[in-house]
C-alpha positions as CSV (number, residue, x, y, z in Angstrom):
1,X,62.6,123.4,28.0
2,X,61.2,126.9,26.7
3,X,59.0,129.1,27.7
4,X,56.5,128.0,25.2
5,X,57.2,124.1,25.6
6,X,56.3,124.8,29.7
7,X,53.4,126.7,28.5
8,X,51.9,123.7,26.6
9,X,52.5,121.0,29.1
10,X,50.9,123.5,31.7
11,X,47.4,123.7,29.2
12,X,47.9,120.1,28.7
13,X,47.1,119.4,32.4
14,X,45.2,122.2,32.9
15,X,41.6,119.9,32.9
16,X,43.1,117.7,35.9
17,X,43.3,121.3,37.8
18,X,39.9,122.4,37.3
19,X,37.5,124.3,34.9
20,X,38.7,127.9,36.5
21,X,42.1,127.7,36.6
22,X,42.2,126.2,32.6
23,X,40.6,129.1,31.9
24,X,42.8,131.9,33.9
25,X,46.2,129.7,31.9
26,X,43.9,129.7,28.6
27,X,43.4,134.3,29.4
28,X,46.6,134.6,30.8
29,X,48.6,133.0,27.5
30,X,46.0,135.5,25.3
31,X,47.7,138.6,27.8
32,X,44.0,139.1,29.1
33,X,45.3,139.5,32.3
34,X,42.2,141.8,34.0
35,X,39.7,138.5,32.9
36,X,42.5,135.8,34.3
37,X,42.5,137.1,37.5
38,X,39.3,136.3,39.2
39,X,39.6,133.1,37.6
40,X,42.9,132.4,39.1
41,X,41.8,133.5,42.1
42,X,38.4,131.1,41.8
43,X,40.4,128.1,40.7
44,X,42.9,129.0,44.4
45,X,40.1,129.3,46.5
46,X,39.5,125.5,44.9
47,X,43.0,124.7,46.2
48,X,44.5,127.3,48.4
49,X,47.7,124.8,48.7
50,X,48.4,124.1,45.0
51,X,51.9,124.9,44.1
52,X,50.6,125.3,40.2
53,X,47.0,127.9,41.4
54,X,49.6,129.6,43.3
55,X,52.1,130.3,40.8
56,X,49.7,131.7,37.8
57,X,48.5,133.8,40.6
58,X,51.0,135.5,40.9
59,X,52.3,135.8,37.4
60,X,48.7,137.4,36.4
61,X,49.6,140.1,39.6
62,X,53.2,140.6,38.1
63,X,51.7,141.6,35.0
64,X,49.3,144.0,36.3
65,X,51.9,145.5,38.0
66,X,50.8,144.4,41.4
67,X,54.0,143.5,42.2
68,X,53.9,143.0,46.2
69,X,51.3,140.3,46.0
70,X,52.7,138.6,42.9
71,X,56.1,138.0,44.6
72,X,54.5,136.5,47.9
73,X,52.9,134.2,45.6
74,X,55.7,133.0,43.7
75,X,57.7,132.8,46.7
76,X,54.6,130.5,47.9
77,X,55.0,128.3,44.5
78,X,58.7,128.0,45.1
79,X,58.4,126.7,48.4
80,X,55.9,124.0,47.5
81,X,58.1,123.2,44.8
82,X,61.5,124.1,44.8
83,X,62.1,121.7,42.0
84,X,60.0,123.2,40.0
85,X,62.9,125.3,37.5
86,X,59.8,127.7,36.3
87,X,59.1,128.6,39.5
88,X,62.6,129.9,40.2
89,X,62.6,131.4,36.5
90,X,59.8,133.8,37.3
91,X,60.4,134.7,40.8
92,X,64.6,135.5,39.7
93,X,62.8,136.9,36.7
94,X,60.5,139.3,38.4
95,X,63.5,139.9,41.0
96,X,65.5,141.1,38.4
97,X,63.2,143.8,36.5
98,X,62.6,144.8,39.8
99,X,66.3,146.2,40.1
100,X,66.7,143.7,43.4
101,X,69.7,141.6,41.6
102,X,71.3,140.4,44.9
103,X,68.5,139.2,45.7
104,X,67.7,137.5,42.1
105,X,70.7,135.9,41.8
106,X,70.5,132.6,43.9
107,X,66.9,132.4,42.3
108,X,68.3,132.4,38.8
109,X,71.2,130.1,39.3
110,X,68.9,127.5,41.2
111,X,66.9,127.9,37.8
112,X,69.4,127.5,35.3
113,X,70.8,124.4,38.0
114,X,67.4,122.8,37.4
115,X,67.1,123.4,33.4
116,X,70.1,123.9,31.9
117,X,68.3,124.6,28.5
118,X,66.2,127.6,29.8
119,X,68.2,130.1,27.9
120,X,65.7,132.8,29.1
121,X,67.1,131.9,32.6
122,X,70.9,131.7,31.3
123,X,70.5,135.4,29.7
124,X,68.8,137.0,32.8
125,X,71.2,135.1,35.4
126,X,74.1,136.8,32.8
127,X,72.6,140.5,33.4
128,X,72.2,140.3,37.0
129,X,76.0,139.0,37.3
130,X,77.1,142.5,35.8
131,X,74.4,144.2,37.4
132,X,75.1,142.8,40.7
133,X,78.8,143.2,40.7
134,X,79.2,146.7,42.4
135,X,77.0,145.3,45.5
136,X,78.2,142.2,45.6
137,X,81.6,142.1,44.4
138,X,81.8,138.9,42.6
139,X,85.7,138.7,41.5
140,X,85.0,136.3,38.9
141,X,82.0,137.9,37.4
142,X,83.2,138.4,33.6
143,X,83.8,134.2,33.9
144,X,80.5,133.7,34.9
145,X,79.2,136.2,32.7
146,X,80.6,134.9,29.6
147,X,79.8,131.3,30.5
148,X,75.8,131.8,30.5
149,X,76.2,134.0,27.3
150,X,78.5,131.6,25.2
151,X,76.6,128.2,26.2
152,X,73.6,130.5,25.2
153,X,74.8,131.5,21.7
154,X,76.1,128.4,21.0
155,X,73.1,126.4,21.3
156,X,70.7,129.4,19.7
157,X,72.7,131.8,17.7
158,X,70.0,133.6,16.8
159,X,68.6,134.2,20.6
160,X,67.7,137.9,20.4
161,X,70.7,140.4,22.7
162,X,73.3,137.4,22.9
163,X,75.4,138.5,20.6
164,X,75.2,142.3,21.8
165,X,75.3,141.6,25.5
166,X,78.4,139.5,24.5
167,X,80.2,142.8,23.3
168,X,79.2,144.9,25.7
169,X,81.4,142.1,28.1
170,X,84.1,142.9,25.8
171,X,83.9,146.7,25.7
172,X,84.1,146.8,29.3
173,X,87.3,144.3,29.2
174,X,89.0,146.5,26.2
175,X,88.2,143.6,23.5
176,X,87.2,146.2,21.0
177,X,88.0,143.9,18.0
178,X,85.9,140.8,19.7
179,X,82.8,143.4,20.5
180,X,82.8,144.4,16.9
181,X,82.6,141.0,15.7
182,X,79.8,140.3,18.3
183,X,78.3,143.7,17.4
184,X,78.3,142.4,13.4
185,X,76.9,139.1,14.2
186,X,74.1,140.7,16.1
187,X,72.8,142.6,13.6
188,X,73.1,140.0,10.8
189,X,70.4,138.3,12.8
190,X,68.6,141.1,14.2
191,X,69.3,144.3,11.6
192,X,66.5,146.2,13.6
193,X,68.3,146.4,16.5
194,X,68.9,150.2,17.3
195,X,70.7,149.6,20.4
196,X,73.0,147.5,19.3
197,X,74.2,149.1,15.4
198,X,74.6,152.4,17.9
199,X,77.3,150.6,20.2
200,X,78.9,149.2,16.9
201,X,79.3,152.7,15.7
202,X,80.9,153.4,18.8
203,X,83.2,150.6,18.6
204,X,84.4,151.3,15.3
205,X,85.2,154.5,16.0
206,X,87.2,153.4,19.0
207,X,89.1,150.9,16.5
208,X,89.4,154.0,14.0
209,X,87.4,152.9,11.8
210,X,85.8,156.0,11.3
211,X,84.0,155.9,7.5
212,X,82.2,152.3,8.9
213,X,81.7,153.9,12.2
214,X,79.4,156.8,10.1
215,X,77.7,154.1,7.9
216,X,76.5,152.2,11.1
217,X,75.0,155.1,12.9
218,X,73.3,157.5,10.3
219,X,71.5,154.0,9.6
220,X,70.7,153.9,13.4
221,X,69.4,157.6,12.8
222,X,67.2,156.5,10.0
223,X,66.2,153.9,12.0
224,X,65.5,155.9,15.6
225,X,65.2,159.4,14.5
226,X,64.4,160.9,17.7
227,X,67.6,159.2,19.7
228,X,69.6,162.0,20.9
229,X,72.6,160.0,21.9
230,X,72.8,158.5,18.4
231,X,73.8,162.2,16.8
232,X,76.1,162.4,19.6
233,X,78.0,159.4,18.7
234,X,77.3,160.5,14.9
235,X,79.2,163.6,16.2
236,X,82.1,162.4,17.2
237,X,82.7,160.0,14.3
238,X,82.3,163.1,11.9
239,X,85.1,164.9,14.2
240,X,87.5,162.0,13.8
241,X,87.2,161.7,10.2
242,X,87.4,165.4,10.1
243,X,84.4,166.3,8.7
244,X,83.8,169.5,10.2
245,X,80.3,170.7,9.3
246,X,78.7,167.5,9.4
247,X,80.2,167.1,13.3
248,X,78.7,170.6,13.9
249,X,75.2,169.6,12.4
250,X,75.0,166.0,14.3
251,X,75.9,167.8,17.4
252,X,73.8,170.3,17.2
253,X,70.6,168.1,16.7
254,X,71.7,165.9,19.5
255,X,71.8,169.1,22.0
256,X,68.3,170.1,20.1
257,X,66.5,166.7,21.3
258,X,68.3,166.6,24.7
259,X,69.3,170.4,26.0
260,X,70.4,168.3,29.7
261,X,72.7,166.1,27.9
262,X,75.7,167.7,29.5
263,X,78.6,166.3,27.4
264,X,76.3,166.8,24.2
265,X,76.7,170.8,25.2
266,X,80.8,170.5,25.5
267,X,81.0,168.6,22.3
268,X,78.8,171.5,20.2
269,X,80.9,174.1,22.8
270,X,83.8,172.1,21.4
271,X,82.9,172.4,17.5
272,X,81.7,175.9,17.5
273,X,85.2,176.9,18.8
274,X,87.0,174.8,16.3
275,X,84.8,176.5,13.7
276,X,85.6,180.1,15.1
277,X,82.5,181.0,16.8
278,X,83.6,181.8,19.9
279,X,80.2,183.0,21.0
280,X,78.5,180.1,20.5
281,X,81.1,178.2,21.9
282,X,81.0,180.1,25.0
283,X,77.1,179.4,25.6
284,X,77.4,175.7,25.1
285,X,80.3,175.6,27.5
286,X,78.6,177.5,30.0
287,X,75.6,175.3,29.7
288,X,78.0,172.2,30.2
289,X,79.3,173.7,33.5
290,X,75.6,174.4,34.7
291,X,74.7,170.7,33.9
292,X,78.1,169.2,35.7
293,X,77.6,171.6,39.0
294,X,76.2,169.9,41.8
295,X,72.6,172.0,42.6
296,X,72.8,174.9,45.5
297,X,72.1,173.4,49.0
């Protein structure tokens, strides 16, 4: 069930719940979050102890930021209704932009457990398996990666980030050839995507495929002007191909919109010594050392 579906059945049977809280789901659906919330918290005072009250409470708190509150509350809703699959969603969910993945994990898989068709709940369980791995070690993490982001793109191909979360699961295994392929698929659906036409570049360059590898990102810096690490990739897909002055010019603008990208200043160090400017060379270099050095105790 979607988002959107869950959103309709809950205005559906808002009128059995009361007058006020209709009227905090009717703001809180229009993103008038400052008018929802005293009517969310008139229509709880109604019914301190209803699992439903409880849980728009706290989604109108999560999106004004007033993130302590808003999880007690949807803690509270899951409690009263651990069966309920959108209470799990938006508890994991909040868990996880909150950078607490350990944590967001159980919540997530209980949700997807509970509806197997919530995709959003598949694609965020998927992140917080790679984000989570480091603390908690999961050995089969890839698997269970891949699982929630295959079932996903198989039963919506179009789901925005599928396609390019699936690559970036094959970069990291050395499947350059399969993260191209998800790389072009992404963008056939979603051309806009910066993000992801910047890690194709990348990709192809790794799979020498440099000329493509150039197409794809000075699109990417037509499209996101002001991205430093675009040039930078731009950069060194110029330097492969062995175009010289064009490596020199990408690198230099990426260095101009970032000075603290450290390996933006060896790469310009890198290309002004190639090009016999050993001044130049020597400036960027030393900048790169500054940047790497740990800071004076």
């Amino acid at each position: 069930m979607t988002r959107t579906t869950l959103a309709i059945a809950f205005l559906c049977c808002a009128a059995a719940q009361g007058d006020s809280y209709r009227e905090a789901l009717e703001k809180f659906q229009r993103k008038q979050y400052q008018e929802a919330l005293p009517l969310a918290e008139a229509a709880l005072s109604q019914n301190p102890g209803d699992a439903a009250r409880i849980h728009l409470y706290g989604l109108i708190q999560a999106a004004l930021r007033r993130l302590e509150p808003a999880e007690e509350n949807l803690r509270k809703a899951v409690a009263l209704a651990p069966n309920q699959s959108t209470y799990q969603f938006d508890l994991g969910y909040l868990l996880h932009q909150e950078k607490r993945y350990s944590e967001a994990l159980p919540v997530l898989k209980r949700a997807v457990e509970l509806d197997p068709e919530n995709l959003l709940a598949r694609f965020a369980l998927a992140r917080t398996y790679v984000l989570s791995f480091h603390e908690l070690k999961i050995p089969n993490f890839v698997d269970l990666t891949l699982e929630q982001l295959s079932f996903i793109a198989k039963e919506d191909p179009r789901f925005p980030g599928v396609h390019h979360h699936l690559a970036l699961v094959y970069i990291n295994t050395g499947e350059q050839a399969k993260a191209r392929d998800e790389l072009r698929t992404e963008l056939r659906y979603h051309p806009e995507s910066t993000q992801a036409r910047l890690e194709l570049g990348e990709t192809l360059v790794r799979l020498n495929e440099y000329r493509q590898a150039i197409e794809e990102l000075e699109i990417a810096a037509r499209q996101a002007p002001q991205v430093y690490s675009i040039y930078y990739a731009l950069a060194k897909a110029y330097k492969a191909d062995g175009q010289k002055t064009q490596a020199l010019e990408a690198a230099r603008k990426s260095v101009e919109l970032n000075p603290g990208f450290a390996d933006g200043q060896y790469l310009l160090g890198q290309l002004y010594r190639d090009s016999g400017q050993p001044d130049l060379a020597k400036q960027h270099l030393e900048a790169f050392r500054r940047l790497k050095s740990p800071p004076a105790p």
